[in-house]
N, C-alpha and C positions, 0 to 999 in steps of 0.2 A: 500589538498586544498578543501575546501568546496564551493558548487556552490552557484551562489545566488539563492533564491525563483523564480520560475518559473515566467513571466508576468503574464502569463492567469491560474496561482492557483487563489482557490478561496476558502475560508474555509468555504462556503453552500456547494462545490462540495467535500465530504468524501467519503473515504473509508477505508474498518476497515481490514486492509491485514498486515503480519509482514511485515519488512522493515529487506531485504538482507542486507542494508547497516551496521547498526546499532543495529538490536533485542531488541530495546527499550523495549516491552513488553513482554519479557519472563518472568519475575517473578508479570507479575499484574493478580490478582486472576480475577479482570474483566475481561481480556483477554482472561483467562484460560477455563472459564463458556463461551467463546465465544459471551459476550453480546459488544453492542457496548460504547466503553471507551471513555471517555472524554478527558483523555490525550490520546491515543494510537492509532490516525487516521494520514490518508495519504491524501494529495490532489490527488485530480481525477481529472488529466490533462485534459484529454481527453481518448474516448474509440473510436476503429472501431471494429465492432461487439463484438463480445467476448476479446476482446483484449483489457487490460486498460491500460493507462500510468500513471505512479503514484511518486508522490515526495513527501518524506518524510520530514515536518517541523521541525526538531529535528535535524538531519544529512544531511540535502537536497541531500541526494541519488536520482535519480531518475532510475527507471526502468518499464517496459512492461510486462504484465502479461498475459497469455493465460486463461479465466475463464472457460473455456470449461470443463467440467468432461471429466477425461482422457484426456486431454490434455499433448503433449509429444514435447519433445525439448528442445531448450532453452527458459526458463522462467517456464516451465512445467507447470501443473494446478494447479487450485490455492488451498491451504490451505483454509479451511472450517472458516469462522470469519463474 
């Protein structure tokens, strides 16, 4: 079952993170070079300090991220992009 789009996405608010849901962008060389992709962004729901919420426009997965370096748990740190 796919969710719908968040209300308060907003595609000025990006963010260039893989997507647990989906891995849309494992084979795009843009991704790979870590610049930021045209196709390959997340909305940036909302953040409380280091912490992002993020939904995915492709699979509308959404899920929470800890950006913190070294960050441990669930959701863990984030992947460098």
């Amino acid at each position: 079952m796919r969710l719908p789009i968040d209300p308060q996405a907003d595609p000025a608010r990006r963010a260039w993170l893989p997507c647990p849901g989906c891995d849309d962008a494992r084979d795009c060389a843009t991704c790979a070079d870590r610049r930021s992709c045209g196709e390959h962004w997340r909305y940036l729901l909302s953040n409380r300090g280091p912490v992002v919420h993020l939904q995915c426009p492709r699979c509308t997965h959404v899920w929470s991220l800890n950006t913190r370096p070294g960050a441990a748990g669930p959701g863990g740190g984030a992947p460098g992009r």
